[in-house]
N, C-alpha and C positions, 0 to 999 in steps of 0.2 A: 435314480441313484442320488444319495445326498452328496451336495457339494463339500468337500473335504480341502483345510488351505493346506499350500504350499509348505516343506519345513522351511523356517527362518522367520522373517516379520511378520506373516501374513499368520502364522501359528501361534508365535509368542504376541499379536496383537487380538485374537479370539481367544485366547487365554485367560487376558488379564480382565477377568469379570471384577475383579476390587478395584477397579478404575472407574470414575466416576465421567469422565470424561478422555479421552481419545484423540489424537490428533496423528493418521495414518500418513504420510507423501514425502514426496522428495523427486524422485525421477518420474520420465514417464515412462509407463510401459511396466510400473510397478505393483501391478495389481489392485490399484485404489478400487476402484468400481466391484472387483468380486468379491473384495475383503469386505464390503461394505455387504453386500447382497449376505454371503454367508453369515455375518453378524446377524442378521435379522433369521435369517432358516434356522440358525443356530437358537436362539432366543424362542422361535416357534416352535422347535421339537422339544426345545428343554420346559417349556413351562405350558403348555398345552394354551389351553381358554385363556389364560391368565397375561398372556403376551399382546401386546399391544402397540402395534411398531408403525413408525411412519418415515418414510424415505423421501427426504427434498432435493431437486436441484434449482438452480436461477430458475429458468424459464421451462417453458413446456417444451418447445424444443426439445431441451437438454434433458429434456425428463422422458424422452419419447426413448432416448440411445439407452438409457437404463432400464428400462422399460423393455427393450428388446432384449438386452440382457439378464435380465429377470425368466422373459421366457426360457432362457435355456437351462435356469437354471432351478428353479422354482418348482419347478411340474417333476421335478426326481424325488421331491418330498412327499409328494401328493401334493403343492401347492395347487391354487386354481384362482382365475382373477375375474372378478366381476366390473365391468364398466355400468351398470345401474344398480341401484339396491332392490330389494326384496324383502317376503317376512323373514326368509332366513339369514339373508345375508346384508345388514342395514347400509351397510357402506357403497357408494358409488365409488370407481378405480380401485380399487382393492384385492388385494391376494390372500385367501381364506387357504384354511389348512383345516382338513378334516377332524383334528382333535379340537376347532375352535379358536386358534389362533388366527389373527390378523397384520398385516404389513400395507396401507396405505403408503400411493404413492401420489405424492404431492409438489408442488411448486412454490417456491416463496422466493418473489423477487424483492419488494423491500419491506421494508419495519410495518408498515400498516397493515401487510400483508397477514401480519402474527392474528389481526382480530379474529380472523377467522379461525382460530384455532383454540384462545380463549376460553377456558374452561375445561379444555379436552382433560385428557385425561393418558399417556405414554409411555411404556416400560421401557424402550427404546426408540431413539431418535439420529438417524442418519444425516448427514448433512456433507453431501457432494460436492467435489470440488468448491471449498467454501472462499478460495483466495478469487471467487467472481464475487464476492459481497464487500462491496465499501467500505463499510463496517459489520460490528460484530452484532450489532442491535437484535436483529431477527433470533439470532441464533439464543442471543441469553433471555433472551422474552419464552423462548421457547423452554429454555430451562423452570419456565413456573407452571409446566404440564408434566413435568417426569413427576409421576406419582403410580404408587400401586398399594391397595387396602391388603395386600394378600402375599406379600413379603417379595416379589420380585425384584430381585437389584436394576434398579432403574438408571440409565445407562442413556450415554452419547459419545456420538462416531463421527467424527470432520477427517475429510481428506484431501489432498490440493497439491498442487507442484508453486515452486518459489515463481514469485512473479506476479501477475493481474492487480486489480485495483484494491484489494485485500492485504496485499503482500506484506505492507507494515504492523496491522493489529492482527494478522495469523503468528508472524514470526515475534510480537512481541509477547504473544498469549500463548502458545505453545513449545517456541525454540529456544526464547532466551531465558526462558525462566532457570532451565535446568539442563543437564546433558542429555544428548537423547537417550531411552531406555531408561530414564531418572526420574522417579515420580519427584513431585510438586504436589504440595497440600499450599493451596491457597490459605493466609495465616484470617484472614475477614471471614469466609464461608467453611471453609473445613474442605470442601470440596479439591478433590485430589485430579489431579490433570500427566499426562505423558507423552512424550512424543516419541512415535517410531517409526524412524525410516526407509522409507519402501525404496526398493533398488532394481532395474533393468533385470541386472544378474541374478535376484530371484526370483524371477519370473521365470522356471525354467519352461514351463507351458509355451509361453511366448516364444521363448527361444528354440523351442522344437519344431512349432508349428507356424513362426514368421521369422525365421534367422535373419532376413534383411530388415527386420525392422529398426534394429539401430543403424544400419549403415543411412536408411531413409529419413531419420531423425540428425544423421550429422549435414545429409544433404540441405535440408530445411532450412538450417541453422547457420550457414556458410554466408562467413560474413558477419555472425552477430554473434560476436563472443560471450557474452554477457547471458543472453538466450541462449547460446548451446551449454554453458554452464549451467545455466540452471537446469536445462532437459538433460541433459546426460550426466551430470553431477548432484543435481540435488541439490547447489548452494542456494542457501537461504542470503549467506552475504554480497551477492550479485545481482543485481534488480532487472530481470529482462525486458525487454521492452520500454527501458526507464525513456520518461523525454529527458530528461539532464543529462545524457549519457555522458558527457567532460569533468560531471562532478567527481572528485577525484578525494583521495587523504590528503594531499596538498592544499586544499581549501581549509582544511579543518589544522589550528594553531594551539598551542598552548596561553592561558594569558601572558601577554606583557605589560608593562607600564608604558601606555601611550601618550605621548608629549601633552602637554595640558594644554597648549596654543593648536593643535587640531581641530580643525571645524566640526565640532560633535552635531547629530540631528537625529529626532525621531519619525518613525512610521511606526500605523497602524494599520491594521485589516479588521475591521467591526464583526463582534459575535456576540449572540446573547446563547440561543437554544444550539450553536456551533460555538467551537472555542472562535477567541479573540487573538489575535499574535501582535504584540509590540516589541518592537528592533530597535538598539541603540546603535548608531554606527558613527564612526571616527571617517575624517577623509584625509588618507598620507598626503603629508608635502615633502614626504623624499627621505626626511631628516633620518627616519629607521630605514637602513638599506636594504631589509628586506621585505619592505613592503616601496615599492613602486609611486611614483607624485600619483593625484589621484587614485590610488586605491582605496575601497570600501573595504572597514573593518568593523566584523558586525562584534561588539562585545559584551554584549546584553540582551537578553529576553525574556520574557511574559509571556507567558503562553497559557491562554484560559480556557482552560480543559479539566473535567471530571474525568471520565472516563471518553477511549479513543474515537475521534472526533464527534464528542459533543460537550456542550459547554457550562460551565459555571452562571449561566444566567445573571451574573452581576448589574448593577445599574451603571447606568454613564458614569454616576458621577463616583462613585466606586471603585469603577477601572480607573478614572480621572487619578483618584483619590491615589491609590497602588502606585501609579505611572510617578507620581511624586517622589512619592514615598520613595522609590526604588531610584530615580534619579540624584539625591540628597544632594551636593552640590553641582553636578556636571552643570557645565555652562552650553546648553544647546541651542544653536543658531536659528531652526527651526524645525517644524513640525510638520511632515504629511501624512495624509489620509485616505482610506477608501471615500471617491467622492458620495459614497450610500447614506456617511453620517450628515449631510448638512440638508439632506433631505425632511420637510416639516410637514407632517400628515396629521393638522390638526391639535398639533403639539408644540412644543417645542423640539429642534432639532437635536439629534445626539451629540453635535458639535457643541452647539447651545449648553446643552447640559452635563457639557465635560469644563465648563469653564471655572477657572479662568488659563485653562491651557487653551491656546491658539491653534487650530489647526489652518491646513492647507490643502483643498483638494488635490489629491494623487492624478498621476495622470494615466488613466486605466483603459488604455488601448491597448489588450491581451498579447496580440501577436508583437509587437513591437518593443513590449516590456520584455516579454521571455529572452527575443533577441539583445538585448541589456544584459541583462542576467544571463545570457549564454556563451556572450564574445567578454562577458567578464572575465569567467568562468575558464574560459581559454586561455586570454590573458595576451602577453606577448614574448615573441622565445620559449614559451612554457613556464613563465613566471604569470600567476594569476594578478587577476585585477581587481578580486574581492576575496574574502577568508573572513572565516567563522571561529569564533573563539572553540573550544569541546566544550564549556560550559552551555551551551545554545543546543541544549540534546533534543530538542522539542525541530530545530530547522536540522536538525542533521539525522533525525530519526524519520523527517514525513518528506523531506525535498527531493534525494536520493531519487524515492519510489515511486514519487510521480509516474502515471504512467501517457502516452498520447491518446487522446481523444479517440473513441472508434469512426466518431463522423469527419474530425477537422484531425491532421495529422499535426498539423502550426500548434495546437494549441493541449493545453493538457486535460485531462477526465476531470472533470470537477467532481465528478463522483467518491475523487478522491482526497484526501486530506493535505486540502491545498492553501488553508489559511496563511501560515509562513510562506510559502512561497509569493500569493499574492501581498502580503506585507512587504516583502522582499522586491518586488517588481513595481512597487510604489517608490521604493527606496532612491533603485538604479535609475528608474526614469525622471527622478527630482533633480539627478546629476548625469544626464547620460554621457555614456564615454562612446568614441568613437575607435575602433581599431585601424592604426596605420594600415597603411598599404603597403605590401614590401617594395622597396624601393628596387627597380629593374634598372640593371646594370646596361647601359647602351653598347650596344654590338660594332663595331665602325666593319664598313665592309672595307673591301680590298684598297677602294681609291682613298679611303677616310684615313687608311693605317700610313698611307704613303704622306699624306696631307695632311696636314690642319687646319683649320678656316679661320682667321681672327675677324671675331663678332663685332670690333668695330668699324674695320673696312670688309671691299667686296674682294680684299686679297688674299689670294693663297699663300702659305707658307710651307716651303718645303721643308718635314723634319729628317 
């Protein structure tokens, strides 16, 4: 029996063949993974020989759970899936369809991975749970294979829930462009994009045949607001699993006009083939009452990026050059850095070759910088102890989403777009601030309340 979607997303998203690109999620339990499968079964009975499809996840692992799910549902078409090739069937892992259609199923964990695919040739392209990819790299490299000589609408399928190390270029590439259900023609390629949101509730499958699966998804979740928003909501604007989890809208200010007598200073984080992040920061001495003595105010940045996390390739002395440029008269006190630049491999150093700006090695002991940056972050009373101008949309768009390490929980995924933040953790460790301790009220027991003691003799006083 051919698999047949759901009415609601899962119908109006096999529908929309005038989409060039697709972007299916939101909850879990929303059917990502079948809407995915039926896209390709669907593309196989509609276009016979001519279909040409290949379904990725991260890892082979991950490609084994779809994989299983393929069987169930594959083989109602006549699907059948070979693990080695033949004369008739040339593909190794693959699902052949009696009319000659084909659906590989493949793995692509990062960008170098695309070589292997080079040249191919794609009418459709799935791409699984894609918020486990760092960036988008893989995915658009993949876009120079969707080709067909013989008129098939050539087509791509991502799907994912809010959150993982993706979470920032998914939601900036599919969610914010437009509403959901609202195409999006990209105005550089022509290429048209959509997003539509999968929901628990229609899933009625699920719900017939696992009614506790949401109660088991709130269990999971107990305790992390943030994660059970996004699994049982869908928000895109709650980052689960974020390591910042104190970063709050209270960080984030309107400009003001900051006293000219505040100690202004820069940081950088070095990028050439990765973006570069340079911070200007102000440090309060009280005078504005709403920012705190010692508070960092970051009200400037640079952020050297092409496209999401990779870089402008610029030279030292280029960025040197900009960094000027963009300062025009601030009087800054000084300068720190990733200590990576004053490194000399035969060359001159990138410190060297930024002059005549002076840097200062950064002090880049990861765990203890974050800690900087996280009891800032707190602050005291609930009054922070650093803020971000919303001009700084580059540290307010990739800091948030940080997410924790899978190996080191202390520290963040570097897989992810962590350049501002490590600029930022250069910043707080140039000045680190220390959080009081609350001060504990002393108890007097029974004989203390009756007595008082004067500290300068060994006599009692009775009050």
């Amino acid at each position: 029996m051919v698999w047949c979607p759901q009415i609601g997303p899962q119908l109006a998203a096999l529908d929309a063949d005038w989409c060039d690109e697709l972007f299916f999620g939101g909850e879990r339990g929303g059917g990502k993974s079948d809407y995915q499968l039926g896209f390709q079964e669907d593309g196989a009975l509609k276009y016979h020989d001519k279909w040409r499809g290949i379904m990725f996840r991260k890892t082979y692992a991950e490609l084994e759970e779809l994989q299983q799910r393929a069987c169930e549902i594959f083989p109602g078409s006549g699907g059948f899936f070979k693990t080695q090739p033949s004369a008739n069937n040339p593909y190794s892992n693959c699902w052949y369809w009696p009319n000659g259609a084909t659906v590989k199923m493949r793995y692509i964990e990062n960008e170098k991975d695309y070589g292997r695919y080079h040249g191919h040739q794609y009418t459709g392209i799935s791409f699984d749970e894609v918020t486990e990819y760092a960036t988008p790299s893989g995915l658009l490299k993949m876009l120079s294979t969707l080709r067909s000589a013989h008129g098939v609408p050539c087509r791509v399928r991502a799907t994912g829930n809010p959150g993982g190390v993706g979470h920032v270029w998914v939601k900036r590439r599919y969610i914010d462009v437009a509403p959901p259900l609202t195409p999006y023609t990209d105005p550089e390629t022509g290429f048209t994009r959509i997003y539509i949101p999968s929901k628990l509730a229609d899933n009625r499958i699920l719900a017939v045949n696992d009614p506790n699966y949401r109660s088991r998804i709130l269990a999971a979740t107990e305790g992390n607001e943030a994660l059970r928003l996004a699994w049982t909501e869908g928000n895109w604007n709650i980052v689960a699993g974020a390591f910042f989890s104190n970063w709050s809208k209270h960080h984030i200010i309107q400009p003001v006009e900051l006293p000219s007598q505040w100690t202004r200073f820069c940081s950088l984080d070095w990028g050439s083939a990765r973006p570069f992040s340079v911070g200007w920061w102000a440090v309060s001495d009280g005078e504005l009452t709403q920012f705190p003595r010692s508070a960092l105010i970051r009200y400037r940045e640079w952020y050297g990026m092409s496209t999401p996390n990779v870089g402008l390739k610029m030279s030292a002395a280029a960025v040197a050059a900009g960094i000027k440029e963009r300062e025009g008269n601030d009087r800054i006190a000084y300068r720190v850095a990733d200590p990576a630049i004053f490194k000399e491999d035969g060359g001159p150093s990138i410190a060297n070759s930024m002059l005549p700006l002076v840097w200062k090695p950064g002090d880049n002991k990861r765990q203890p910088g974050w800690t900087q940056l996280n009891d800032r972050l707190i602050g005291i009373d609930g009054q922070p102890m650093i803020y971000f101008f919303n001009t700084c949309v580059d540290t307010i768009r990739t800091v948030p989403a940080l997410q924790h390490d899978q190996h080191n929980i202390e520290d963040v995924d570097t897989d992810g777009e962590d350049h501002a933040a490590d600029e930022i953790r250069y910043a707080c460790m140039s000045r680190p601030w220390i959080r009081p301790k609350p001060v504990e009220e002393k108890v007097k027991d029974s004989w203390d309340r009756k007595f008082d003691r004067d500290d300068d003799s060994d006599e009692w006083k009775s009050v």
